[in-house]
N, C-alpha and C positions, 0 to 999 in steps of 0.2 A: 504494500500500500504506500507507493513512492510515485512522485511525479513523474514519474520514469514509464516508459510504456512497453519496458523489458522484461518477459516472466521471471519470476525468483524459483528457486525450488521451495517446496513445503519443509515449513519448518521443523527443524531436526527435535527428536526428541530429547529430555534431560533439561530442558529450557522452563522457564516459569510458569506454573501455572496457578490456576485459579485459587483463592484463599478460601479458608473457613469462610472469612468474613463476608466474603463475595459471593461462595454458596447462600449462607445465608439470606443474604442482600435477595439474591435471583427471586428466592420465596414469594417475594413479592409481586415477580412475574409473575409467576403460577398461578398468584388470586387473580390479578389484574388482568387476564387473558383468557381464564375460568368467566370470569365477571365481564370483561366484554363480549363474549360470544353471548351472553343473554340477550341482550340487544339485538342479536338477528334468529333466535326462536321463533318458531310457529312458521307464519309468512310473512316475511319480513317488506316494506315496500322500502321508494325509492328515500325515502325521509327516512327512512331506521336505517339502511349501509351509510346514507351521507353521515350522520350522528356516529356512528360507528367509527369510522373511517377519522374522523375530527378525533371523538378520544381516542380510537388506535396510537393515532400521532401524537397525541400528548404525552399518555401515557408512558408509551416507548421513549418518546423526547428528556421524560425524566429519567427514566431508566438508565439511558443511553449518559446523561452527563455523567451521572454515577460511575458508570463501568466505567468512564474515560478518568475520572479522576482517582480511583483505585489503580487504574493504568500506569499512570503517568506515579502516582505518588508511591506506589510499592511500598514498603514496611514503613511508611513516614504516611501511611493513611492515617487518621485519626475516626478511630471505632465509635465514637458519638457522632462525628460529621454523617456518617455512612448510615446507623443507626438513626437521625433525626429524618434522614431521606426516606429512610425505608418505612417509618412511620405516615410520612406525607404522604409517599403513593402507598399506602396499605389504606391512608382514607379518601385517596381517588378512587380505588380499588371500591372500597367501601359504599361509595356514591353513585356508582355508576346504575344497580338496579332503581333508584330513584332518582333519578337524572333528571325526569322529563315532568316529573312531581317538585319535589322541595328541596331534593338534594343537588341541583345544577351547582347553587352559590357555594356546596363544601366543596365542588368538583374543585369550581374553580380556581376560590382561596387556597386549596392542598398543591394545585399547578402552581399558582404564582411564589407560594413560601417554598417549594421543593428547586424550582429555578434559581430562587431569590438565595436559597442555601448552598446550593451548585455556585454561583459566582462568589458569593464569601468565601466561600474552599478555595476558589481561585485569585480571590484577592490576599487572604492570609500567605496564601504560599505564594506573593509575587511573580505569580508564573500564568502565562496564556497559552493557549493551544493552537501552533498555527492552521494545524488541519481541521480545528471545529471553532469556526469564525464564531458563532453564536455566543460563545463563554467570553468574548470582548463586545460581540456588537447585539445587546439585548432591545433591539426595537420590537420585534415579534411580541416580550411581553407587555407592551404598552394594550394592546384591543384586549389582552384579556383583563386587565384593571378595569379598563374602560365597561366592560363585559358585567362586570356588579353592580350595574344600576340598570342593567335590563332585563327581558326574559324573553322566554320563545325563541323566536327564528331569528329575531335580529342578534341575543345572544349568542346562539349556534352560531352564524354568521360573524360575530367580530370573533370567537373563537378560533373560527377557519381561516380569518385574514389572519391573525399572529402567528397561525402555524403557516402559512404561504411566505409570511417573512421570512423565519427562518430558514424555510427548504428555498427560499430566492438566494439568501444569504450564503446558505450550503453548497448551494449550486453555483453561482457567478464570484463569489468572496475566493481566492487563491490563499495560499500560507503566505506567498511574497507579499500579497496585496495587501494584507493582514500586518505583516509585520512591519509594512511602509507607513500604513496608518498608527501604529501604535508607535513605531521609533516617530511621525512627524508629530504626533499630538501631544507628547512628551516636547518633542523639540520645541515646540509654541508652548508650552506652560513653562519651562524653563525661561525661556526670552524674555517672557513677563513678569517672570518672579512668582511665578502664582505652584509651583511644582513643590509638591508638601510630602510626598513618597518617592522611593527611586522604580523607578523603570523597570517592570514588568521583565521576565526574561525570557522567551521562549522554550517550551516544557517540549521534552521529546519523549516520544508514544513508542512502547512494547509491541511492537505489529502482531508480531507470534502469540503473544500475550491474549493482546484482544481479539485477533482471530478463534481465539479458543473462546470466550468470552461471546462472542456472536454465534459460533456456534452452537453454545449451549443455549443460549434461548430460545434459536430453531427448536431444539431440540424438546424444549420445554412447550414449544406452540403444537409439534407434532405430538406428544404428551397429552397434550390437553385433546386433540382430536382422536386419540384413541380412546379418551373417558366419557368424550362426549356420545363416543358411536356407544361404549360400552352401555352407558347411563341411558339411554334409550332403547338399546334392545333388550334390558333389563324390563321396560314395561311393557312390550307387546308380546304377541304370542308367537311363538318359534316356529317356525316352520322352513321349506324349502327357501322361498324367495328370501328369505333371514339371513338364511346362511349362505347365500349367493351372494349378498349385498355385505354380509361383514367378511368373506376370504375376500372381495374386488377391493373393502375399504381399508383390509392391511394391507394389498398387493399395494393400492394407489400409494397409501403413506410410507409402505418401505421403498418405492419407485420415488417419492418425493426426496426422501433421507437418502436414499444414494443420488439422486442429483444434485442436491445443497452441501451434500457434507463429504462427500466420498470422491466426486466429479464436480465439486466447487469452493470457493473459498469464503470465508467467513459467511457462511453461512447463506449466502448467494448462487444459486444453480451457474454451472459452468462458464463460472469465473476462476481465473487464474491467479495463482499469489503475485502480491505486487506489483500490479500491473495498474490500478488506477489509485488516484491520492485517498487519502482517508476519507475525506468530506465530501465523495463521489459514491463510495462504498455505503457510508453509515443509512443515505436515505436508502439506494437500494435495498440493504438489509431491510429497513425499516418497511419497505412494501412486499417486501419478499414475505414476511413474518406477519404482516397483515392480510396477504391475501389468502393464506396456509390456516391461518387463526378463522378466518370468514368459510371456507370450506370445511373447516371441523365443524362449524355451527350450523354448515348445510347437511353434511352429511347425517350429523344426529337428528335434524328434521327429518332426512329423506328416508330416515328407520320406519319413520309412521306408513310410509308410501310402499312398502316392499312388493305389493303384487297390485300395485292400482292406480292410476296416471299418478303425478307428481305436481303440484300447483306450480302455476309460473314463475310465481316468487322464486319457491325455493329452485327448480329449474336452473332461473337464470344466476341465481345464487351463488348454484354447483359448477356451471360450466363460468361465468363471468369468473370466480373468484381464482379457478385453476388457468382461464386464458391469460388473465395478470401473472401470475406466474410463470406462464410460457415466455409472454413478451419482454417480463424484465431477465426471463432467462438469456433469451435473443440477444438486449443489448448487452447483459455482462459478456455475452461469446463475444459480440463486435468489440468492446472493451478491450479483451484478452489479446484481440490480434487475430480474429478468425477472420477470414475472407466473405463479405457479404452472400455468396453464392451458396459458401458452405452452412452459414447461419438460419438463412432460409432454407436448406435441406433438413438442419437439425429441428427448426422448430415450428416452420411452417408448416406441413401437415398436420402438424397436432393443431395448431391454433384453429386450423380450417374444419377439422373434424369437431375440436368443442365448439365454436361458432354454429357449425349447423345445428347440432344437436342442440343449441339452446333454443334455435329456433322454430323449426318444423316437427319436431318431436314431442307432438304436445300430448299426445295420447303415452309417453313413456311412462312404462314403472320404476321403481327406484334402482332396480336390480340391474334393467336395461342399461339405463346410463349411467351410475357407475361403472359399470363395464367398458361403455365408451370413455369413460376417463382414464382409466386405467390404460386403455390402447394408446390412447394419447400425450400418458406419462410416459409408456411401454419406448414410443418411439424413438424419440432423444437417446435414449438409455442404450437402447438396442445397438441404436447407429453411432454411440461415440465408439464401441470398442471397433468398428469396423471403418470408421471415417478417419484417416491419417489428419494430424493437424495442420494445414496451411497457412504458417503464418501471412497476414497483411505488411502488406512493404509499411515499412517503416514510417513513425510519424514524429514530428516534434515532441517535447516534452510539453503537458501542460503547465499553461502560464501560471 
């Protein structure tokens, strides 16, 4: 995960890994990902994924500063700092099945103080993250402050701008561009006399570290999609179409887990180690993990449907949430260095096969199209060990 658009090999074993502390911490995932898949139960419309999708990214957003500051700070972490985070999102966690009732304003208040605590961590230890522009340039959390004197859709709405800022931020903000503005903004309060702390240093990121780090969340979102199938076939009655629909929905999730974790890196389908910057990788993770998390919430709907159409909700649920994952599988390949030609070999078919199937498939049982997901996890899978890699001529490094 270097500006650099050269692969690395996977990192050697014997190298650092995750802490007590940081298990612990994860916990948090667990609820917070248990706790959002509620939110696309039953049949879910276009207003319950958009809601979803907003706290998806927040939640993760807290998350995510977390792991990057246990990252960076290694045995000089401070067990309360980590600890006070992991209580904030344990009452995002917490808010989220009342979200749409009373509990929006704890959502929101547990976001703003869990951020607000993430930059303190980074102002005590003098240190900023060139690869996660966000922990210097916090404009994102201004619409959610703003966010506590309203309700409904215009709430949801300044929600969704403060996350827009940040992933503009992620996306166009560079490490160089970052550190230019923080060495000139120092350089003018100096000039003035007005510079009361010294200068901020730039903090260097564990890559191996946090790849392990994102992987386990994956790991903890596929988790959660096998409790959700389990916790539903738990209540209906067992039969043929049952058991058709729970071997297609271990095939799907072990076809998902060797393409993220086995055939990808930090937790990203068939991306390659260090081949794009940090703050390139963290959103993809971040959708990769959201759209995997929305399929387990589909799948334990589509328990109810085993031998009898499937409603269009959930439908388009199953096949929408696994085509985001195709597509951001696509650009980590074009990422990596694969040759466009070969990218659409690996993952066009599949996209084209879930596309139809969400479409004209309206009379489908559950049993039906998981199967067709399953084909269409199957194919990538199938065709990398038989696709040589073609690297892409070469590219600058990004700026």
């Amino acid at each position: 995960m270097t500006d650099s658009a050269s692969p690395a090999p996977v990192p050697a074993q014997g190298e650092r890994h995750a802490s007590w502390l940081e298990l612990f911490f994860d916990l948090t995932a667990v609820a917070g990902v248990a706790q959002l898949a509620h939110l696309l139960h039953g049949s879910p419309g276009p207003g319950d994924v958009a809601l979803y999708a907003v706290m998806f990214l927040a939640f993760w957003t807290g998350w995510m500063l977390f792991t990057v500051y246990g990252n960076v700070s290694g045995e000089e972490t401070r067990t309360w700092t980590v600890l006070a985070g992991m209580f904030g999102m344990a009452v995002m966690a917490a808010s989220v099945h009342g979200v749409r009732e009373d509990r929006a304003g704890a959502f929101a208040l547990a976001y703003i103080l869990v951020r607000s605590l993430a930059g303190k961590a980074w102002e005590r230890r003098g240190e900023y993250v060139p690869d996660l522009p966000i922990t210097q340039l916090g404009l994102g959390l201004t619409p959610w402050i703003v966010s506590m004197w309203f309700d409904g859709t215009a709430r949801n709405a300044l929600w969704a701008l403060g996350l827009a800022i940040d992933l503009a931020v992620m996306f166009t903000v560079s490490g160089r561009r970052l550190s230019a503005r923080v060495e000139a903004r120092y350089a003018e309060e100096a000039a003035r006399g007005r510079r009361a702390s010294p200068q901020p240093v730039a903090a260097l990121m564990d890559a191996p570290h946090l790849g392990e780090r994102l992987g386990l969340f994956q790991l903890i979102v596929l988790g959660e999609a096998v409790a959700q199938v389990v916790a539903a076939a738990a209540q209906v009655e067992w039969d043929a179409a049952l058991y058709g629909v729970g071997v297609g929905t271990f095939l799907l999730l072990l076809l998902l887990w060797s393409l993220s974790l086995r055939h990808g890196a930090d937790g990203v389908p068939l991306l390659a180690w260090d081949v794009l910057p940090v703050r390139l990788v963290l959103p993809l993770h971040c959708f990769v993990a959201g759209s995997v998390a929305a399929l387990a919430a589909a799948l334990g709907n589509a328990v109810e449907y085993t031998d009898h159409p499937v409603p269009g909700s959930v439908r388009w649920l199953l096949c929408g949430s696994l085509a985001v994952y195709l597509g951001i599988a696509g650009v980590a390949a074009l990422g990596s260095g694969r040759r466009t030609r070969e990218v659409l070999l690996l993952v066009g078919p599949s996209l084209a096969v879930v596309l139809v199937a969400a479409t004209p498939a309206r009379d489908a049982a559950a049993v039906q199209l998981v199967w067709v997901l399953v084909l269409a996890a199957a194919w990538p899978r199938v065709l990398l060990d038989r696709l040589p890699h073609t690297p892409a001529p070469a590219r600058p490094p990004t700026p």
